[in-house]
DRENKOL-995699 format. One record per residue: residue number from 1; z, x, y of N, C-alpha, C in turn. Coordinates in steps of 0.2 Angstrom, whole numbers. Example, Ala and Ser with C-alpha at 12.3 -4.5 7.8 and 13.67 -1.06 7.14 Angstrom:
BEGIN
site seq = 1, n_pz = 39, n_px = 66, n_py = -28, ca_pz = 39, ca_px = 62, ca_py = -22, c_pz = 39, c_px = 66, c_py = -16
site seq = 2, n_pz = 35, n_px = 64, n_py = -11, ca_pz = 36, ca_px = 68, ca_py = -5, c_pz = 39, c_px = 64, c_py = 0
This chain:
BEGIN
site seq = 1, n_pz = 440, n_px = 455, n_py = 427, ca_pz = 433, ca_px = 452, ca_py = 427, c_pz = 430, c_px = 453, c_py = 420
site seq = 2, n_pz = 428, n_px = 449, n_py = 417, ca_pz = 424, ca_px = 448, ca_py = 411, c_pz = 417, c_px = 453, c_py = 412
site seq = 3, n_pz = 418, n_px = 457, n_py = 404, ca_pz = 415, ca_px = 463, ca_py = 405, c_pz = 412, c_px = 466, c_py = 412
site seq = 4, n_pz = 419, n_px = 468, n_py = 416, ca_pz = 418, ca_px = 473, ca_py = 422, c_pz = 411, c_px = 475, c_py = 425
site seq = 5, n_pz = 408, n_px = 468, n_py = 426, ca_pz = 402, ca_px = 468, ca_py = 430, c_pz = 403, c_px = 463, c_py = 435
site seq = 6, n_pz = 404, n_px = 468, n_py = 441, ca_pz = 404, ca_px = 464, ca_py = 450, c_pz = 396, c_px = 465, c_py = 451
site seq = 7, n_pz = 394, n_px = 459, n_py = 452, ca_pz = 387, ca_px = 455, ca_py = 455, c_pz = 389, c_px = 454, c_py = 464
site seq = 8, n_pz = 381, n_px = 457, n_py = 466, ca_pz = 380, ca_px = 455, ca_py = 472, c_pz = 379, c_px = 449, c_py = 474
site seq = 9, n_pz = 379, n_px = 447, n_py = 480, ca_pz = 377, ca_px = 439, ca_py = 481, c_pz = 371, c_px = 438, c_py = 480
site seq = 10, n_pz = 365, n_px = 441, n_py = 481, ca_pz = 358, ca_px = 436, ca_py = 478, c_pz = 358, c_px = 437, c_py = 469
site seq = 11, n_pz = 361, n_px = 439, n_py = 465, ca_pz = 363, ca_px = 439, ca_py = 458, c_pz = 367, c_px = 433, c_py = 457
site seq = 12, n_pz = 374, n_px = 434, n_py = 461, ca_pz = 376, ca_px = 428, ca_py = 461, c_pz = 374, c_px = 421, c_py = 463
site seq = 13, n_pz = 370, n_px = 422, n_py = 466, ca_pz = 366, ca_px = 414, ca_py = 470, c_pz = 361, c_px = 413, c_py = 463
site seq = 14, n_pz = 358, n_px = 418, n_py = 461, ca_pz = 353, ca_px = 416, ca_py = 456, c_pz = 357, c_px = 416, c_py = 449
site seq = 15, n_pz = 362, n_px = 417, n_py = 448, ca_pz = 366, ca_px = 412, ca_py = 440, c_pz = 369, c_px = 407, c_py = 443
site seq = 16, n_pz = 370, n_px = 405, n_py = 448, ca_pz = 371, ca_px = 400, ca_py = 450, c_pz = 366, c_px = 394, c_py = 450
site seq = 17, n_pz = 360, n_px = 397, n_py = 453, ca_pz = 356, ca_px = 391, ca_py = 451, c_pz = 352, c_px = 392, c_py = 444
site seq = 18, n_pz = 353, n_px = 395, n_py = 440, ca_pz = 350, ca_px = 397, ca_py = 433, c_pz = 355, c_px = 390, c_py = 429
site seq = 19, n_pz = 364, n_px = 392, n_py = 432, ca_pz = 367, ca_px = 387, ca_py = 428, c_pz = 366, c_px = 381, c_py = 431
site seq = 20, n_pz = 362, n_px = 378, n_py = 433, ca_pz = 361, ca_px = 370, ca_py = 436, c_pz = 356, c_px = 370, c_py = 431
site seq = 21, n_pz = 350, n_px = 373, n_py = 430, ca_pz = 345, ca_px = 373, ca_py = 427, c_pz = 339, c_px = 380, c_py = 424
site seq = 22, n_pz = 338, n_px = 379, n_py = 419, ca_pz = 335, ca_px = 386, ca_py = 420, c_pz = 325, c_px = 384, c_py = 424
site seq = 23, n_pz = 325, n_px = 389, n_py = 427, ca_pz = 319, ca_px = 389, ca_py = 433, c_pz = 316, c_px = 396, c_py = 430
site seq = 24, n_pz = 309, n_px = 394, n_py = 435, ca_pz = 304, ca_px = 399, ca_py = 435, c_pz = 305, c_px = 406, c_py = 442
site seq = 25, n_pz = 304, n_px = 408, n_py = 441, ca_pz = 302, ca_px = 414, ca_py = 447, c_pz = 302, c_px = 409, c_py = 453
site seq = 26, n_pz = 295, n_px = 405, n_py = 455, ca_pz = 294, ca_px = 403, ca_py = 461, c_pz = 299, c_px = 397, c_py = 461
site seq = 27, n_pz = 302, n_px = 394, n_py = 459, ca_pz = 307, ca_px = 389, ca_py = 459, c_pz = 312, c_px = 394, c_py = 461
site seq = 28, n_pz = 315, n_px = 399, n_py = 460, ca_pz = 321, ca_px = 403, ca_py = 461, c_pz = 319, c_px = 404, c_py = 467
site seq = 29, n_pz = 314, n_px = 406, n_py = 469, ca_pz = 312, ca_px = 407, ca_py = 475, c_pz = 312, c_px = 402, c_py = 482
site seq = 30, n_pz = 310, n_px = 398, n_py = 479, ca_pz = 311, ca_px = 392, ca_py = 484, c_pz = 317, c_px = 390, c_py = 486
site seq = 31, n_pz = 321, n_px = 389, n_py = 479, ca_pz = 328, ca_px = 388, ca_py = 480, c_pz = 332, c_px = 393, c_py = 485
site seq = 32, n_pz = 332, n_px = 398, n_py = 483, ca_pz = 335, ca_px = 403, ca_py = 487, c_pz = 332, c_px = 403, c_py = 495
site seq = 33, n_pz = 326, n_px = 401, n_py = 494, ca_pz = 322, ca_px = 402, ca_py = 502, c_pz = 328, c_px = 396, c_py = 505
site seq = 34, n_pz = 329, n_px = 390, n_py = 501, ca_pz = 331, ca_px = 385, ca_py = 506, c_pz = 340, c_px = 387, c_py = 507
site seq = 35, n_pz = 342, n_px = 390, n_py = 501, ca_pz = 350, ca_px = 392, ca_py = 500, c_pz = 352, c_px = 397, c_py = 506
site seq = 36, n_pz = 346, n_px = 401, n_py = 507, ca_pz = 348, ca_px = 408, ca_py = 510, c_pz = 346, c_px = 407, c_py = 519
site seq = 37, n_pz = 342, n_px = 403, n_py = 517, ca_pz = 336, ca_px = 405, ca_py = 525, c_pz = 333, c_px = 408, c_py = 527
site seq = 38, n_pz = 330, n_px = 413, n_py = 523, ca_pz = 327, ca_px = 419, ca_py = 524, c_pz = 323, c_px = 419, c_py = 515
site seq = 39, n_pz = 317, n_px = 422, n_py = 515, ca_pz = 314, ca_px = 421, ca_py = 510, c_pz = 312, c_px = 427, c_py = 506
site seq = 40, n_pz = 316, n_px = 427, n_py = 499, ca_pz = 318, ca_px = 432, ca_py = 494, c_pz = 309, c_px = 434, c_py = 490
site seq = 41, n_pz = 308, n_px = 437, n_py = 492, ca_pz = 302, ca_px = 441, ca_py = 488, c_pz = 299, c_px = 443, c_py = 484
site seq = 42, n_pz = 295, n_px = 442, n_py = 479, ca_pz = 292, ca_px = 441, ca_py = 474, c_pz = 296, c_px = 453, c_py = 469
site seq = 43, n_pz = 295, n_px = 456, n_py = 476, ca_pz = 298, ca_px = 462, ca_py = 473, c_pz = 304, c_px = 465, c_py = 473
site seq = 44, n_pz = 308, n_px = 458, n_py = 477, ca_pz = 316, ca_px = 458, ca_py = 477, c_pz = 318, c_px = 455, c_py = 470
site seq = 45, n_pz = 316, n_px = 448, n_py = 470, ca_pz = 317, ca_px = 443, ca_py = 462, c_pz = 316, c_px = 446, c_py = 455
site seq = 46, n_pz = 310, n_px = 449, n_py = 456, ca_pz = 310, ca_px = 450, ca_py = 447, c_pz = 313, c_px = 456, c_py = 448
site seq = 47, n_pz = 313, n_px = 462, n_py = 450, ca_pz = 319, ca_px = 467, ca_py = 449, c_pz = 325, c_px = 465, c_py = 446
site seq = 48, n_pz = 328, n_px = 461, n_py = 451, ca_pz = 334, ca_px = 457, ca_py = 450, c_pz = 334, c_px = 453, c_py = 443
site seq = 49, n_pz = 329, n_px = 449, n_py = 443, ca_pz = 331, ca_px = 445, ca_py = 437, c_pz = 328, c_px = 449, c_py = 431
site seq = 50, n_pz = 327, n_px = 454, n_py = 432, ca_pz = 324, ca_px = 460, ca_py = 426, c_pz = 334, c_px = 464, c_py = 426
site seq = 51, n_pz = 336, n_px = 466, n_py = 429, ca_pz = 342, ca_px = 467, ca_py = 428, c_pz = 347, c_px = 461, c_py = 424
site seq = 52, n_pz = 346, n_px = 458, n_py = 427, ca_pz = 350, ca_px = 450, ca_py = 426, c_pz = 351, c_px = 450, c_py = 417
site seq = 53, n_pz = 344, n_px = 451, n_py = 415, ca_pz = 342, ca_px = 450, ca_py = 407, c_pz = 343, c_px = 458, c_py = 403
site seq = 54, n_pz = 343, n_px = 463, n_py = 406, ca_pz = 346, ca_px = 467, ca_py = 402, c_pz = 352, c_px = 468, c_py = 403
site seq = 55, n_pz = 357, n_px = 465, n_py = 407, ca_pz = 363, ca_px = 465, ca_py = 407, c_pz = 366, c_px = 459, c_py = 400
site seq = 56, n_pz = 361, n_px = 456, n_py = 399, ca_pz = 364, ca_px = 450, ca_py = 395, c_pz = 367, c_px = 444, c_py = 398
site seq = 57, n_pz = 364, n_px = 443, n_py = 404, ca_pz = 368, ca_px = 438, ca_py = 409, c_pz = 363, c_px = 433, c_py = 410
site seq = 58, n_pz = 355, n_px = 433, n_py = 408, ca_pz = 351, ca_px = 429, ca_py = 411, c_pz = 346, c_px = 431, c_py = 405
site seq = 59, n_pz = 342, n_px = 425, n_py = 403, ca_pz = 338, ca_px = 427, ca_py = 396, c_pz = 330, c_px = 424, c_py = 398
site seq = 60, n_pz = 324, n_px = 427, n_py = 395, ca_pz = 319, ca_px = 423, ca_py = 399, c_pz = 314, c_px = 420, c_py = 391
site seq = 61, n_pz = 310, n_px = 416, n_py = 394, ca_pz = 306, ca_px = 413, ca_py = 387, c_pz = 297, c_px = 412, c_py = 392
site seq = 62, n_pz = 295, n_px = 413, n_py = 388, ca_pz = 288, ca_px = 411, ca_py = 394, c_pz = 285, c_px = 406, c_py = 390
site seq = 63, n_pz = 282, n_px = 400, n_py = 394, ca_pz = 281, ca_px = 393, ca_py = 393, c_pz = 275, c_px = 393, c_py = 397
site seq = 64, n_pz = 272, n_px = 394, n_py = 392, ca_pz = 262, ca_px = 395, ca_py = 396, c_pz = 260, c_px = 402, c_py = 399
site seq = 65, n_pz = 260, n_px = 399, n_py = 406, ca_pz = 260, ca_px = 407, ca_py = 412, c_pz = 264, c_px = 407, c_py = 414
site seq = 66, n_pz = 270, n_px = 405, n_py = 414, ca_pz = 278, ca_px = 406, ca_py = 416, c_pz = 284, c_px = 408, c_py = 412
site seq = 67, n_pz = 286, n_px = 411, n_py = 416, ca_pz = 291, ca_px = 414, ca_py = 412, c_pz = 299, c_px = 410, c_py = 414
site seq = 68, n_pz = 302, n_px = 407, n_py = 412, ca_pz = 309, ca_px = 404, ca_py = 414, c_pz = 313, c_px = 407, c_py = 410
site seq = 69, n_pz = 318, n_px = 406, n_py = 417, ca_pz = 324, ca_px = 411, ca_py = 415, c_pz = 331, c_px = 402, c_py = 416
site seq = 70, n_pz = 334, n_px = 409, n_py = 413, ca_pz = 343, ca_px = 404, ca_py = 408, c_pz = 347, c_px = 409, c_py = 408
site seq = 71, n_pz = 352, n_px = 404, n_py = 410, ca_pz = 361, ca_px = 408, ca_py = 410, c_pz = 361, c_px = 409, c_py = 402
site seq = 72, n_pz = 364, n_px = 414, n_py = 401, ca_pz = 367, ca_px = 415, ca_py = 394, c_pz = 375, c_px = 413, c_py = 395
site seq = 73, n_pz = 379, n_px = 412, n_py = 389, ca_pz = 385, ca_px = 412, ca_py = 387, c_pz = 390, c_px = 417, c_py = 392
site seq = 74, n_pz = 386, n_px = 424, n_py = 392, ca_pz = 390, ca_px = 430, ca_py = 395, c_pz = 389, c_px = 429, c_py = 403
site seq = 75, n_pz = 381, n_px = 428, n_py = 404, ca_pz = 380, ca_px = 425, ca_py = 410, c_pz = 385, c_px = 421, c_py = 415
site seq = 76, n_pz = 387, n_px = 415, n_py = 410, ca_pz = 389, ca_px = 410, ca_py = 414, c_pz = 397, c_px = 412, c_py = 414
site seq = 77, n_pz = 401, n_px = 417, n_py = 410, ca_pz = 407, ca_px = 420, ca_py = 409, c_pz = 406, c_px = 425, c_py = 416
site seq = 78, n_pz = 403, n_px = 429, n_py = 415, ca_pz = 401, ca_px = 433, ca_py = 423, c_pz = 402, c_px = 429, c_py = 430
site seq = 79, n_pz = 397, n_px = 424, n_py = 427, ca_pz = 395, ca_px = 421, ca_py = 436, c_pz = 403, c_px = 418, c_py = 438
site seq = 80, n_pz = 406, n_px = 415, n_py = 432, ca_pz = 414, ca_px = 411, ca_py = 436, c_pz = 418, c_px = 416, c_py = 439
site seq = 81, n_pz = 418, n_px = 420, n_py = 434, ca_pz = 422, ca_px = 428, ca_py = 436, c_pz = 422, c_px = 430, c_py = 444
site seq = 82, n_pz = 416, n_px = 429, n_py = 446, ca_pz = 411, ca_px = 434, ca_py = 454, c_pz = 414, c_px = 431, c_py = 457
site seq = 83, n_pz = 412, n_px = 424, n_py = 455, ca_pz = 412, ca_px = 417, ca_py = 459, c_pz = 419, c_px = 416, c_py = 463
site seq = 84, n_pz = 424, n_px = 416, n_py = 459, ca_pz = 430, ca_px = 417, ca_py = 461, c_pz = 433, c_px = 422, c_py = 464
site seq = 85, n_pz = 432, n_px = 428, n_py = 460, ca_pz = 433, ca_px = 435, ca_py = 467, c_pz = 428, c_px = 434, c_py = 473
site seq = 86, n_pz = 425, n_px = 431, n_py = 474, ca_pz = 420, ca_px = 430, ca_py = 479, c_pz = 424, c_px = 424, c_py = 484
site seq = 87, n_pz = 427, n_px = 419, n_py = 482, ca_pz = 433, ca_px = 415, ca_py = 483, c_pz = 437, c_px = 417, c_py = 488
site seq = 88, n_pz = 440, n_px = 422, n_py = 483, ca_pz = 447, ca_px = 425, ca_py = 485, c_pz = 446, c_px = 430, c_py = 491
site seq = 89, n_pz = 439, n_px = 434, n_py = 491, ca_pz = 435, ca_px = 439, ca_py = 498, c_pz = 435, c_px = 432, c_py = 503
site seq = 90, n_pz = 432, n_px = 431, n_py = 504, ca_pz = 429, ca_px = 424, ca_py = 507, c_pz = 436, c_px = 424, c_py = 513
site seq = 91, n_pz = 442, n_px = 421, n_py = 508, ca_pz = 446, ca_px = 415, ca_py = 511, c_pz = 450, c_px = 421, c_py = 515
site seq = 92, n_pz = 450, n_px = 428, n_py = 510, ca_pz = 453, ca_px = 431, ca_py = 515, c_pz = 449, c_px = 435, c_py = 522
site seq = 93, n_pz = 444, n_px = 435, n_py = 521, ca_pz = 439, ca_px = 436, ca_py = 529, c_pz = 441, c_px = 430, c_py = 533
site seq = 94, n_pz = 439, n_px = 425, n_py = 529, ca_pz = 440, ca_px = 420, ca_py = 536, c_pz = 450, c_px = 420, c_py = 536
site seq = 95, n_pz = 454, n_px = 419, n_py = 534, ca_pz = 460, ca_px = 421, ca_py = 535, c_pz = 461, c_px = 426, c_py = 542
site seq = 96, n_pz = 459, n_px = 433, n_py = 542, ca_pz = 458, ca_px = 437, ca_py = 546, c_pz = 455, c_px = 438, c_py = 550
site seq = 97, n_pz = 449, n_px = 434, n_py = 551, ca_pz = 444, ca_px = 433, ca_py = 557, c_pz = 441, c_px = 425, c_py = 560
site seq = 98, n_pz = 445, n_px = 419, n_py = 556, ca_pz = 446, ca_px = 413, ca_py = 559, c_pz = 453, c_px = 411, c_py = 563
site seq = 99, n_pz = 458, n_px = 411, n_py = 559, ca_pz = 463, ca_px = 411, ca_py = 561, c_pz = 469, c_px = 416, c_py = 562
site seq = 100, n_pz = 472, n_px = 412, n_py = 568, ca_pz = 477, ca_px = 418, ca_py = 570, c_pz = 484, c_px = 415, c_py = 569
site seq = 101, n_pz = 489, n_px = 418, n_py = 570, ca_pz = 495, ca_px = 419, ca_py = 569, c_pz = 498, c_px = 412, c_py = 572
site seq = 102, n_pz = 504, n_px = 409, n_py = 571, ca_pz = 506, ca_px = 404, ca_py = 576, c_pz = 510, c_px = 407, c_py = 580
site seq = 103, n_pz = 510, n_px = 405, n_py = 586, ca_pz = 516, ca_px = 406, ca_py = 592, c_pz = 522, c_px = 402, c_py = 590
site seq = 104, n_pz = 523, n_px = 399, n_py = 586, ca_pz = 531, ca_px = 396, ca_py = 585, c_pz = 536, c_px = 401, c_py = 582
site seq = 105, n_pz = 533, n_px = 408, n_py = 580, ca_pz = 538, ca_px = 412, ca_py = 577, c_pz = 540, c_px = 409, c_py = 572
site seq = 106, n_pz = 539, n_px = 408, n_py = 566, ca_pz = 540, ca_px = 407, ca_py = 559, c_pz = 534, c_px = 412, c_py = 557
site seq = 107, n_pz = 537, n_px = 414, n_py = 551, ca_pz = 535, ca_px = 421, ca_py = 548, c_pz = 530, c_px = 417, c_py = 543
site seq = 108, n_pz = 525, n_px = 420, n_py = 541, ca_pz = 518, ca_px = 419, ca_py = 539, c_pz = 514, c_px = 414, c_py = 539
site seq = 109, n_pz = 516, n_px = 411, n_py = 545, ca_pz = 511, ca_px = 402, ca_py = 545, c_pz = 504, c_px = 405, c_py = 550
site seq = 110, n_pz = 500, n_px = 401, n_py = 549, ca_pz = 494, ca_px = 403, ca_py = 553, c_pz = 491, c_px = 397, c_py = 557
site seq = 111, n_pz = 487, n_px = 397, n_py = 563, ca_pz = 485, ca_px = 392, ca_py = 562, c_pz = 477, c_px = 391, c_py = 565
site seq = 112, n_pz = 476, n_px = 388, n_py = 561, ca_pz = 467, ca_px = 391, ca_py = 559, c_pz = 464, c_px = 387, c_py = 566
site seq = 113, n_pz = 458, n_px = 389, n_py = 570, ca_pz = 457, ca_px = 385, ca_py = 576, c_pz = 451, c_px = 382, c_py = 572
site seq = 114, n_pz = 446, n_px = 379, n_py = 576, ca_pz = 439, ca_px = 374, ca_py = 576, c_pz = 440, c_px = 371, c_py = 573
């Protein structure tokens, strides 16, 4: 993984929406309220986007009374890196707890229900 930094998933949801656009606090906030379903807090967010920027992953500029944040170059190297270990986690939980085995006896087929 590009400079051996594993991100959690609300770090990862917010480079993610950073690299669509860069946004303000309350705009990350929103988004994540509608991404997540549950609503990310003013003392959860800027800790997190305070780490985000001293890691070099997320950069901010203040524009009036707002302060907008942006993926950096290292940022956007990270987030694909996560993204994809987060992929390969992913596919194997649902692999293990979606589908089961087949009854036809051939050796490593699965077959996924719903």
């Amino acid at each position: 993984m590009p400079d051996d930094i594993n991100l959690g998933v609300l770090e990862l949801q917010i480079l993610w929406l950073l690299g669509k656009q860069p946004q303000h606090g309350y705009s990350l906030m929103a988004r994540l309220k509608a991404l997540k379903k549950t609503e990310v807090k003013q003392g959860t967010l800027y800790p997190t986007m305070a780490r985000l920027v001293r890691k070099g992953l997320a950069k901010s500029r203040r524009e009036g009374s707002r302060i907008i944040y942006s993926l950096t170059p290292k940022g956007r190297r990270v987030l694909k890196a996560n993204a994809a270990e987060m992929v390969r986690m992913l596919a194997g939980i649902i692999g293990d707890f979606y589908c089961k085995p087949k009854l036809c006896g051939r050796r490593g087929e699965r077959e996924c229900s719903g």
